[in-house]
TIRO-2110 file (N, C-alpha, C; in Angstrom, 1 decimal):
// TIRO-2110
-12.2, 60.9, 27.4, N, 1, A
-13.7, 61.0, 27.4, CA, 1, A
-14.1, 61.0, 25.9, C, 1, A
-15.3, 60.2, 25.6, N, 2, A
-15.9, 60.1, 24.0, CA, 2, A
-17.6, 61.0, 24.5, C, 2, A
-17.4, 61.7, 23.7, N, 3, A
-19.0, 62.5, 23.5, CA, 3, A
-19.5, 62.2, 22.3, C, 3, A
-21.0, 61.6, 22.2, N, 4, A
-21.7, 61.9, 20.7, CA, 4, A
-22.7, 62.9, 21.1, C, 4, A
-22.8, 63.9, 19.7, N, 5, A
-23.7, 64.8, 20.2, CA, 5, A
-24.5, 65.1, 18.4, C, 5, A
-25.4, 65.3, 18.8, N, 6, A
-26.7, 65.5, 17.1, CA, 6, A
-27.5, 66.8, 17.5, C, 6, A
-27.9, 66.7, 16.7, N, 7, A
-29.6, 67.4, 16.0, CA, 7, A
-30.1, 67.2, 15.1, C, 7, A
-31.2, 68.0, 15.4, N, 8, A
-32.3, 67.3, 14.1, CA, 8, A
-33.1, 68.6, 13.4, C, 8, A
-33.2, 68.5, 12.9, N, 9, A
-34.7, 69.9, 12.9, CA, 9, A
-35.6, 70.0, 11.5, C, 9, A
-36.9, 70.4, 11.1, N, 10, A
-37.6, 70.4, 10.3, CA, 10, A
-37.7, 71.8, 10.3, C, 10, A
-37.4, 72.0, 8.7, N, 11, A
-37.8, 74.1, 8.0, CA, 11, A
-39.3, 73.6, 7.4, C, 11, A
-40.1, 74.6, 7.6, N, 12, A
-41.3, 74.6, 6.4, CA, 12, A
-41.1, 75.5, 6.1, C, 12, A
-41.3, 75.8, 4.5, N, 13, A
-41.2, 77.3, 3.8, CA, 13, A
-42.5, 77.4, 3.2, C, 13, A
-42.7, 78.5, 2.7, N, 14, A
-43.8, 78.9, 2.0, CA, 14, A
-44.1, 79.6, 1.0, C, 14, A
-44.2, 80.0, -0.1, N, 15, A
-44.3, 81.3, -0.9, CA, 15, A
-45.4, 81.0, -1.5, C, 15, A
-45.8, 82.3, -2.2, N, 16, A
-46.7, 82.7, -3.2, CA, 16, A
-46.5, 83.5, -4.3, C, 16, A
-46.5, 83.7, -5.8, N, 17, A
-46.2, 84.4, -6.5, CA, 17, A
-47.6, 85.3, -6.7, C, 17, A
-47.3, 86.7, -6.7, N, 18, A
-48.5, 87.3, -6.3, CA, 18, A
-48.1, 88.3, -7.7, C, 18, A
-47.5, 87.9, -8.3, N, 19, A
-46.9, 88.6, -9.9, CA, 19, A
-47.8, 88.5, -11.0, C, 19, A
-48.9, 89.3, -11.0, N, 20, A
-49.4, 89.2, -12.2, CA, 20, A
-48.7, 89.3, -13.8, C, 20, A
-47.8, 90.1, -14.0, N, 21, A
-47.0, 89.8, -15.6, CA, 21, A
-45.1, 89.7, -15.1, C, 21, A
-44.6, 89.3, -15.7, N, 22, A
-43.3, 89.7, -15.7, CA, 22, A
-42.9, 90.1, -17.0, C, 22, A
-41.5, 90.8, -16.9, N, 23, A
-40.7, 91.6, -18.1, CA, 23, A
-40.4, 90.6, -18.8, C, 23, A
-40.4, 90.4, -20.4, N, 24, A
-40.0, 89.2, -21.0, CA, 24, A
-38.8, 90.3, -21.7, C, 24, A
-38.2, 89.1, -22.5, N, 25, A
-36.4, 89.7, -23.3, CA, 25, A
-36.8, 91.0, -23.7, C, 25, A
-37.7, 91.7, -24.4, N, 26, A
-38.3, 92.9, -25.2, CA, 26, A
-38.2, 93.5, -24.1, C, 26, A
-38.6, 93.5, -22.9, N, 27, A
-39.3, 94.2, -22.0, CA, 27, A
-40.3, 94.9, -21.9, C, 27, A
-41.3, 94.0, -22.3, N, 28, A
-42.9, 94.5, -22.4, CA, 28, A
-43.0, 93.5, -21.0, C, 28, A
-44.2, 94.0, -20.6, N, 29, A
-44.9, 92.9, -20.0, CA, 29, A
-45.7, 91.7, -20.4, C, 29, A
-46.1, 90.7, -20.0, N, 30, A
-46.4, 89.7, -20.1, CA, 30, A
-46.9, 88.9, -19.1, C, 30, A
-48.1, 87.7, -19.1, N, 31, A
-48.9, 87.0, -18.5, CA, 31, A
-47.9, 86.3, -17.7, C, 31, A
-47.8, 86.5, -16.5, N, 32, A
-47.0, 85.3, -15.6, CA, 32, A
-47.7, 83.7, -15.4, C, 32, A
-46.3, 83.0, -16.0, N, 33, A
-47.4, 81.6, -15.8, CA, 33, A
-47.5, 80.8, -14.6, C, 33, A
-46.5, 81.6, -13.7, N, 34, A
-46.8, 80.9, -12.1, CA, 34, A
-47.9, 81.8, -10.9, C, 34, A
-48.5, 83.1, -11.8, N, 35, A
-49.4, 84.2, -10.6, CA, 35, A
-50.2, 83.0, -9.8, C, 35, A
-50.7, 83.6, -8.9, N, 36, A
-51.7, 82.8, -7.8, CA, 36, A
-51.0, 81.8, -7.4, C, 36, A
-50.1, 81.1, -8.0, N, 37, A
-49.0, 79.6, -7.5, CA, 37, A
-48.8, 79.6, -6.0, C, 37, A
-48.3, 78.5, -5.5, N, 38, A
-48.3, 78.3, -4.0, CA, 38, A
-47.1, 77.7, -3.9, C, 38, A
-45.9, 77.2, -3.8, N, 39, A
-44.7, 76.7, -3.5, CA, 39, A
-44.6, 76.4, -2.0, C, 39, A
-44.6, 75.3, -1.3, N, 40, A
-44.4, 74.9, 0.1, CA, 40, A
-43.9, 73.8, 0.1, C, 40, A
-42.6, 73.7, 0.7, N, 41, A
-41.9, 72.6, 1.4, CA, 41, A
-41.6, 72.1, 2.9, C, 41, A
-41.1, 71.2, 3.5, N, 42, A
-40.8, 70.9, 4.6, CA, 42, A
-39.3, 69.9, 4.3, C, 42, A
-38.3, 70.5, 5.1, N, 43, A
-36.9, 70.4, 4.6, CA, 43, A
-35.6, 69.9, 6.2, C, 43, A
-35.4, 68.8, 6.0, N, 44, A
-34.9, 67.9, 7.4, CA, 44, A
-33.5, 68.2, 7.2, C, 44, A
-33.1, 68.7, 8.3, N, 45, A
-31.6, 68.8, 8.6, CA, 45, A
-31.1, 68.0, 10.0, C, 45, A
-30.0, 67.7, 9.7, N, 46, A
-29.7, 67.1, 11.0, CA, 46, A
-28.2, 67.0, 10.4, C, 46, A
-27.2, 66.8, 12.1, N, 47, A
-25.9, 66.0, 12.2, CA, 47, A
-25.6, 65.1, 13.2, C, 47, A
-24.7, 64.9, 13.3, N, 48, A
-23.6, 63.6, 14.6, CA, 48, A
-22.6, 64.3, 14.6, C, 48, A
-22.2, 64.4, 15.5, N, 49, A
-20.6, 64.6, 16.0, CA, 49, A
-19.8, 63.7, 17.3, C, 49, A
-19.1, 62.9, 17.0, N, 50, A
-18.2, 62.0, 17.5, CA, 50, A
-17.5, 63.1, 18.2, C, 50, A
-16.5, 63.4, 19.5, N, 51, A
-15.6, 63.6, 19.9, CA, 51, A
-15.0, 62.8, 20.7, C, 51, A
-13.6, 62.8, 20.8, N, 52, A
-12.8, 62.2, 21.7, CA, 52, A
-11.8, 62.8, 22.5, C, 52, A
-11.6, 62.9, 23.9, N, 53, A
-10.2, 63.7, 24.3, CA, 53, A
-9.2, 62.9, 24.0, C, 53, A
-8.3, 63.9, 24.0, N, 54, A
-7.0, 62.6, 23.9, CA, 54, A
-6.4, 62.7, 25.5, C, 54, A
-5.9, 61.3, 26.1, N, 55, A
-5.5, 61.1, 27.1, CA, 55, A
-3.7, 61.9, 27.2, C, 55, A
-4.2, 62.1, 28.2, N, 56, A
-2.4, 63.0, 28.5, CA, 56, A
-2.5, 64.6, 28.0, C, 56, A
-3.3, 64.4, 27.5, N, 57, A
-3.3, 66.0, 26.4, CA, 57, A
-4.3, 66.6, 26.4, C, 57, A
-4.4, 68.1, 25.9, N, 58, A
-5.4, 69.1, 25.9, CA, 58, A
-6.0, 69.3, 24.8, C, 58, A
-6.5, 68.1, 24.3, N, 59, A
-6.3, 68.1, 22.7, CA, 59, A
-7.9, 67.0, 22.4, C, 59, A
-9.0, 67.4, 21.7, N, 60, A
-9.8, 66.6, 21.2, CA, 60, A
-10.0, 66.3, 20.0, C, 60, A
-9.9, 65.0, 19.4, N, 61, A
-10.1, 65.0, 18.2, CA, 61, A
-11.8, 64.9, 18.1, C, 61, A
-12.1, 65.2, 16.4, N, 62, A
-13.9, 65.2, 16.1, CA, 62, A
-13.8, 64.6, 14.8, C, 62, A
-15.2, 63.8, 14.5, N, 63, A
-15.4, 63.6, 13.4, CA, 63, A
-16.9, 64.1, 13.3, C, 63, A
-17.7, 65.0, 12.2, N, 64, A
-19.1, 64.9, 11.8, CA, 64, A
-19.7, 64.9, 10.7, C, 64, A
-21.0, 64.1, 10.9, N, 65, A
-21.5, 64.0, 9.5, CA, 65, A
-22.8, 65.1, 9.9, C, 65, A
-23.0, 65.5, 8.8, N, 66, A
-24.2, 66.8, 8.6, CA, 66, A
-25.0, 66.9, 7.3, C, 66, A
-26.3, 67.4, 7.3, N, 67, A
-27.3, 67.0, 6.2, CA, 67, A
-28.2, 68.3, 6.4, C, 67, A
-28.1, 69.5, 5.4, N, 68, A
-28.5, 70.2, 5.2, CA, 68, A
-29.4, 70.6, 4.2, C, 68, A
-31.0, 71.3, 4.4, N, 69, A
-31.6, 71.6, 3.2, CA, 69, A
-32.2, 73.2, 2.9, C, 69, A
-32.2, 73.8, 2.3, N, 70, A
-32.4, 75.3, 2.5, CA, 70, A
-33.3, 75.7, 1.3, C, 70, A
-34.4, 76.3, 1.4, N, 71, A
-35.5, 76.2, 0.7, CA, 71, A
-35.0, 77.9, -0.3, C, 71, A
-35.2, 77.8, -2.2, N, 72, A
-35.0, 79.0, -2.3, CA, 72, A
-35.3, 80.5, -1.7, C, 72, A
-34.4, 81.4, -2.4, N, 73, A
-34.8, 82.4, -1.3, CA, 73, A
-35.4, 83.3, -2.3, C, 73, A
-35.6, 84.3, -1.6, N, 74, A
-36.5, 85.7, -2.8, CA, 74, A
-36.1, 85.9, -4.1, C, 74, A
-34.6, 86.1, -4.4, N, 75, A
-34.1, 86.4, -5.0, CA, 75, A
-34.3, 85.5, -6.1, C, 75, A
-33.9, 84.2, -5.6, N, 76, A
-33.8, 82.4, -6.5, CA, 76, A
-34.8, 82.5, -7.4, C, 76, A
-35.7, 82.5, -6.4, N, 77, A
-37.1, 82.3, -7.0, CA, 77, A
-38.2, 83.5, -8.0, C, 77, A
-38.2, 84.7, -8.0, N, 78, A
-38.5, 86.2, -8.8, CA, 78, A
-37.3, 86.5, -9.1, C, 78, A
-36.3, 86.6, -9.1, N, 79, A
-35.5, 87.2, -10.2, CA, 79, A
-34.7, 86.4, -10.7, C, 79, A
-34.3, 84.7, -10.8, N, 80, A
-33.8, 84.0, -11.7, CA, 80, A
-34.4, 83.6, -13.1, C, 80, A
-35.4, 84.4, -13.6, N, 81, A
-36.5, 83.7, -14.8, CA, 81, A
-37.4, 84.0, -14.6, C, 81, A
-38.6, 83.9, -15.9, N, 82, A
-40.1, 83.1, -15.8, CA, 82, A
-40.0, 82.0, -15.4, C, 82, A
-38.9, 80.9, -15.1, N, 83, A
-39.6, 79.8, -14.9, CA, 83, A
-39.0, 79.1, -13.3, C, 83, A
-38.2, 80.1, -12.7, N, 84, A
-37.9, 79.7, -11.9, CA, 84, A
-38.5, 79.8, -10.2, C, 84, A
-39.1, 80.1, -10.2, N, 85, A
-40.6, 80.5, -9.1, CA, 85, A
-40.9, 78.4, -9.1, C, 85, A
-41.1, 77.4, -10.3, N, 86, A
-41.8, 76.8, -10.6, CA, 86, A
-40.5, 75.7, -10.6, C, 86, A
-39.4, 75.5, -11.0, N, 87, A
-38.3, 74.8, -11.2, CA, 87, A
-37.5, 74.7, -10.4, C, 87, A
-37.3, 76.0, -9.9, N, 88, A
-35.8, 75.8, -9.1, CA, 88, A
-35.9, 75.0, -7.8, C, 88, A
-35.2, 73.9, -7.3, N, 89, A
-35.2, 73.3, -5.8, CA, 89, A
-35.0, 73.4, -4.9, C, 89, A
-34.9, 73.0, -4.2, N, 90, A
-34.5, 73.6, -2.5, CA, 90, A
-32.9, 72.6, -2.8, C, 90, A
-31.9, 73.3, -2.5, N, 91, A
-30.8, 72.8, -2.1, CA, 91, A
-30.3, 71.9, -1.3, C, 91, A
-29.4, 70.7, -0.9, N, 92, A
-29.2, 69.8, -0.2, CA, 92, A
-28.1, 69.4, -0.1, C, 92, A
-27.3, 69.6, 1.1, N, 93, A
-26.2, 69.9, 1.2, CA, 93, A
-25.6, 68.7, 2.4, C, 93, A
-25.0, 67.6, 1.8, N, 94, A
-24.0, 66.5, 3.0, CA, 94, A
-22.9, 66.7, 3.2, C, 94, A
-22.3, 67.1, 4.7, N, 95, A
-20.7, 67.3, 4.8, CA, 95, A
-20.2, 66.3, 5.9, C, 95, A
-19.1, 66.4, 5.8, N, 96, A
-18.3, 65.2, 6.6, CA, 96, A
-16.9, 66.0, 7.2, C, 96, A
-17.0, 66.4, 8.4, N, 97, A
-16.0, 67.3, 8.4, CA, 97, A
-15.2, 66.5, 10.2, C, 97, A
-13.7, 66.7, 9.9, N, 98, A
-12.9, 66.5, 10.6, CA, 98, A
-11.8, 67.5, 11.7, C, 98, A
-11.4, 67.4, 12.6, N, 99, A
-10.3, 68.4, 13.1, CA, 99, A
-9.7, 67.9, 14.3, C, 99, A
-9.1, 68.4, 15.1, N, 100, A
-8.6, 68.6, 16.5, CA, 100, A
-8.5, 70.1, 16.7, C, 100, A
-8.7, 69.9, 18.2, N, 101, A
-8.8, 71.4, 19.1, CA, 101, A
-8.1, 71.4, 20.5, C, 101, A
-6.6, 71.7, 20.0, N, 102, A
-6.4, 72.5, 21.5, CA, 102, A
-6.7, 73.1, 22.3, C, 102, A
-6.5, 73.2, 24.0, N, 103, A
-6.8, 74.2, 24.6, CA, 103, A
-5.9, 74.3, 25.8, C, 103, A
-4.9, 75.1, 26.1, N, 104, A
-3.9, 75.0, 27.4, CA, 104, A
-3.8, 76.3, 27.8, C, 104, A
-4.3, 76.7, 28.9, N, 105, A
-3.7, 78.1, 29.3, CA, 105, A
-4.3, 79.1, 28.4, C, 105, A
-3.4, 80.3, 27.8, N, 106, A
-4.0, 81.3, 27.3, CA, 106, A
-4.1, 80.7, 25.5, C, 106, A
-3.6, 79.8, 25.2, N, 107, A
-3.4, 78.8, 24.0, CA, 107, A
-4.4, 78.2, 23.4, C, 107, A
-5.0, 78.4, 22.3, N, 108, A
-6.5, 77.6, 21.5, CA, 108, A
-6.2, 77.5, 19.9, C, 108, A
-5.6, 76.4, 19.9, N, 109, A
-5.6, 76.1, 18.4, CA, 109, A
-6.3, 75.0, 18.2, C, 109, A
-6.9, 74.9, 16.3, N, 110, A
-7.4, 74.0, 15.5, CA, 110, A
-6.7, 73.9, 14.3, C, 110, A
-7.3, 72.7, 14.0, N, 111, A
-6.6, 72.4, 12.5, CA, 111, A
-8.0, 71.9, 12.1, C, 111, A
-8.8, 71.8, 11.3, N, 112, A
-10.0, 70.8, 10.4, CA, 112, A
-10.0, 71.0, 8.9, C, 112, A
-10.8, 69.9, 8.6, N, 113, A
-11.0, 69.6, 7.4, CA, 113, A
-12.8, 69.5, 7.4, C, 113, A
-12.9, 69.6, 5.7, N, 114, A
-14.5, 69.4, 5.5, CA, 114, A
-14.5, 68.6, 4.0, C, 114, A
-15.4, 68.2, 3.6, N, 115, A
-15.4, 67.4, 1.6, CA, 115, A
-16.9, 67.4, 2.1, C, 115, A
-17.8, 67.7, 1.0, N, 116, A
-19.3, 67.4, 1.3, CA, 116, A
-20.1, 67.9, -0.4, C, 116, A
-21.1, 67.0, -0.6, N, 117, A
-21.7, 67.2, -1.6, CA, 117, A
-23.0, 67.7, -1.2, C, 117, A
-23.2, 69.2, -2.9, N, 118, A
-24.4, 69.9, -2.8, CA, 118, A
-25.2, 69.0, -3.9, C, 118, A
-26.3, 68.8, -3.4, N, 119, A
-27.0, 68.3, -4.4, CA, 119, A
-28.5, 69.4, -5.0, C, 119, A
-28.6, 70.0, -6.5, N, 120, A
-29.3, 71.2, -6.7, CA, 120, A
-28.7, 72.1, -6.4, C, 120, A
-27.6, 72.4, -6.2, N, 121, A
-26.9, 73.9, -5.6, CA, 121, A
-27.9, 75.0, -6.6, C, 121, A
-27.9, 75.9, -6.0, N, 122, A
-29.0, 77.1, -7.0, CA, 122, A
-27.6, 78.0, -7.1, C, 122, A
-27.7, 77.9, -8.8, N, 123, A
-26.4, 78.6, -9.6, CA, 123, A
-27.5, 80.1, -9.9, C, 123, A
-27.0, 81.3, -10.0, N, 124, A
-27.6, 82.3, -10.5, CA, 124, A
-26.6, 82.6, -11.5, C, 124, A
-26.8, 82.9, -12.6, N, 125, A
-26.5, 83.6, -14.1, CA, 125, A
-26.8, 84.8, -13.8, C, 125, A
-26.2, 85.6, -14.7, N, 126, A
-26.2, 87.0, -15.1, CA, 126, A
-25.8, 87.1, -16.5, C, 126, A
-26.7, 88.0, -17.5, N, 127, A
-26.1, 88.1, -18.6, CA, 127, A
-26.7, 89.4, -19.2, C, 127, A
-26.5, 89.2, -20.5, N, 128, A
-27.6, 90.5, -21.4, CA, 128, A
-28.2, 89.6, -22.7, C, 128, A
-29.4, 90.1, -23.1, N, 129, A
-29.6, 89.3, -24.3, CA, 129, A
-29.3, 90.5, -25.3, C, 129, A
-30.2, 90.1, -26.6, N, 130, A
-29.7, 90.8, -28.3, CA, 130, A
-29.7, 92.1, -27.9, C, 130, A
-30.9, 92.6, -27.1, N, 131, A
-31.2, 93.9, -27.2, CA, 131, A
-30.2, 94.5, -26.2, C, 131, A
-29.2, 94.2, -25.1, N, 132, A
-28.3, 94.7, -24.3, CA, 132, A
-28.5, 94.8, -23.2, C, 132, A
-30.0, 94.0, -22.9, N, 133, A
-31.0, 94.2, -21.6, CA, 133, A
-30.3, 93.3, -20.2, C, 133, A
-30.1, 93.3, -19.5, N, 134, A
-29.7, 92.8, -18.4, CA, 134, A
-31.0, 91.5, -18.5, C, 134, A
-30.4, 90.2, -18.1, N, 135, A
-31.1, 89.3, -17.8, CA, 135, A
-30.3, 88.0, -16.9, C, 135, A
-31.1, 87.2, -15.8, N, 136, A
-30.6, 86.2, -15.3, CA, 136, A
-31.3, 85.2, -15.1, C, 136, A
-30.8, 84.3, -14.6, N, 137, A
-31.5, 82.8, -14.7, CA, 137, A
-30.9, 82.2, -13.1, C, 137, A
-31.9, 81.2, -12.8, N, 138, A
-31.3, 80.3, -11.5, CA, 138, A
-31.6, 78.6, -12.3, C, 138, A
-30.5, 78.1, -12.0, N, 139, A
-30.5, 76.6, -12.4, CA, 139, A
-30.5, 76.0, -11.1, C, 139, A
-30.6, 74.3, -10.9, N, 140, A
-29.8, 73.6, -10.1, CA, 140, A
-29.0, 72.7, -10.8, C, 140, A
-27.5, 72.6, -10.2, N, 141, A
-26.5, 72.3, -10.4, CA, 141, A
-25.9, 71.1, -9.0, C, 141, A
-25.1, 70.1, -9.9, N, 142, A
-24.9, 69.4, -7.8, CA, 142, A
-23.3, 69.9, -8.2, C, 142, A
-22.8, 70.1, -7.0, N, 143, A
-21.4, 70.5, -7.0, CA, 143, A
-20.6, 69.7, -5.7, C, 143, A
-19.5, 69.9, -5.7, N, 144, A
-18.7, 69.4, -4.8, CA, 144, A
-17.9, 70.4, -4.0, C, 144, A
-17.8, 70.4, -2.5, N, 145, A
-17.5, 71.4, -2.0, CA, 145, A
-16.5, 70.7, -0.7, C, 145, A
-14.9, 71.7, -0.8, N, 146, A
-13.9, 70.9, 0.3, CA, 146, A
-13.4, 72.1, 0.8, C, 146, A
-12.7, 71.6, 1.7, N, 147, A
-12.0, 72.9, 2.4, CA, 147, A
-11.0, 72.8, 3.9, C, 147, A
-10.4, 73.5, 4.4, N, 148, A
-10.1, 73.6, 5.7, CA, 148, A
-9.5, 74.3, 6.4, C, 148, A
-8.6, 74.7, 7.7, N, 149, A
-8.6, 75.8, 8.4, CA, 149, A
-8.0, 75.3, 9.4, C, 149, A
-7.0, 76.2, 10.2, N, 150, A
-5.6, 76.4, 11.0, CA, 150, A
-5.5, 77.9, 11.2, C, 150, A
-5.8, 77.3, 12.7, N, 151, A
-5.7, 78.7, 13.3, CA, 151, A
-5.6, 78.6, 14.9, C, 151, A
-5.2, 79.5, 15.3, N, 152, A
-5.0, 79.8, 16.8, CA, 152, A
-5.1, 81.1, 17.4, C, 152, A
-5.5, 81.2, 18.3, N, 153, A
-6.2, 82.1, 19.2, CA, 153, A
-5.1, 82.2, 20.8, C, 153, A
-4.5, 83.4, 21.1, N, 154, A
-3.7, 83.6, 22.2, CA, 154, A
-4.2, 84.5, 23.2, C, 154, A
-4.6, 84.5, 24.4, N, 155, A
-5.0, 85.5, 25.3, CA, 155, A
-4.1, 86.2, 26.2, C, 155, A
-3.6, 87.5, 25.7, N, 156, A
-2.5, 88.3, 26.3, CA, 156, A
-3.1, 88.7, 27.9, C, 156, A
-4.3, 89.2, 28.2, N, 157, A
-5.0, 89.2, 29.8, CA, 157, A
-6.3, 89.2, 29.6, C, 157, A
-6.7, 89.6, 30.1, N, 158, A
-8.3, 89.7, 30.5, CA, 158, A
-9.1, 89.9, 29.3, C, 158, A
-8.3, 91.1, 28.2, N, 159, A
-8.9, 92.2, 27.4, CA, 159, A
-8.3, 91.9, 26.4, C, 159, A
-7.2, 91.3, 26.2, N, 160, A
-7.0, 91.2, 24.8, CA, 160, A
-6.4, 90.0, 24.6, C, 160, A
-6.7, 89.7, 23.1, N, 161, A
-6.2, 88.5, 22.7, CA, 161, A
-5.9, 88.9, 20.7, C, 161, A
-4.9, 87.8, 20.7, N, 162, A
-4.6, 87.7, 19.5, CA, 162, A
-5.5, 85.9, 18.3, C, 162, A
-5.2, 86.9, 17.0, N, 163, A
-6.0, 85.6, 16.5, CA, 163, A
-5.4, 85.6, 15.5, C, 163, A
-5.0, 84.0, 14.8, N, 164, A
-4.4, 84.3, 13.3, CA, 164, A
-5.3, 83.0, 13.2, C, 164, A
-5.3, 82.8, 11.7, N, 165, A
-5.8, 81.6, 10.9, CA, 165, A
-5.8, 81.6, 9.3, C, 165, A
-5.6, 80.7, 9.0, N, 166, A
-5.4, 80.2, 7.3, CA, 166, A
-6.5, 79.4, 6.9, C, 166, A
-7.6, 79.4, 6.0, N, 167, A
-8.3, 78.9, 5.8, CA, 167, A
-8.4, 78.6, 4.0, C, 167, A
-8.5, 78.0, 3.5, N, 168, A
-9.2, 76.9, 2.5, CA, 168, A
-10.3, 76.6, 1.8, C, 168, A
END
């Protein structure tokens, strides 16, 4: 048996900086240059996933492609900077991920893989400047992100089961 299966979906986000000064390096206050600002996006995610059983066997292989976007969060946006309320991007995230999945009796094992690029990853910094003051920053960065995972799952009765897995 071959199944294709998707989704789709649209985020709207919203903020407002309602900050009239922020702390500069001294820590005095200071005129915020994004107060009253408005920040709104609309951010499309979707995937495909291919499966196939394999004949004779209890075994399906998968392939999927997936397209992820995530708008900054509180944190990103007010405490990476002055300028990051104004700069920082919404993240964007393509993966391409593979496996097979057993299932026989009380028996459920997988093996998969994943490789997928962030595009804008939101990096946060942490540091101190001259005066010893705690300070951080949010950049975007595109990174490269892989991985995968082996594991199986055994059902002793009704109530208990065991689980091991190795992940990547």
């Amino acid at each position: 048996t071959t199944r294709w299966i998707g989704g789709a979906r649209l985020d709207r986000a919203e903020t407002k900086d309602y900050r009239q000064s922020i702390s500069s390096m001294m820590g005095m206050a200071t005129p915020n240059p994004t107060a009253g600002q408005t920040r709104s996006d609309t951010l499309p995610s979707g995937f495909v996933r291919y499966e196939h059983d394999l004949s004779g066997s209890p075994a399906t292989l998968y392939a999927g492609l997936g397209h992820a976007a995530r708008f900054p969060d509180y944190w990103e946006l007010f405490s990476g900077g002055a300028s990051a309320f104004s700069n920082v991007k919404p993240e964007k995230t393509t993966q391409l991920d593979v496996g097979l999945q057993y299932s026989q009796g009380p028996l459920d094992a997988w093996v998969s893989a994943y490789a997928g690029q962030v595009r804008d990853f939101i990096l946060f910094s942490y540091g101190t400047n001259m005066m010893g003051m705690s300070r951080s920053s949010a950049d975007n960065v595109d990174a490269r992100i892989m991985g995968g995972e082996l594991g199986a799952t055994y059902r002793l009765n009704a109530n208990w089961k065991t689980d091991a897995s190795l992940a990547y």
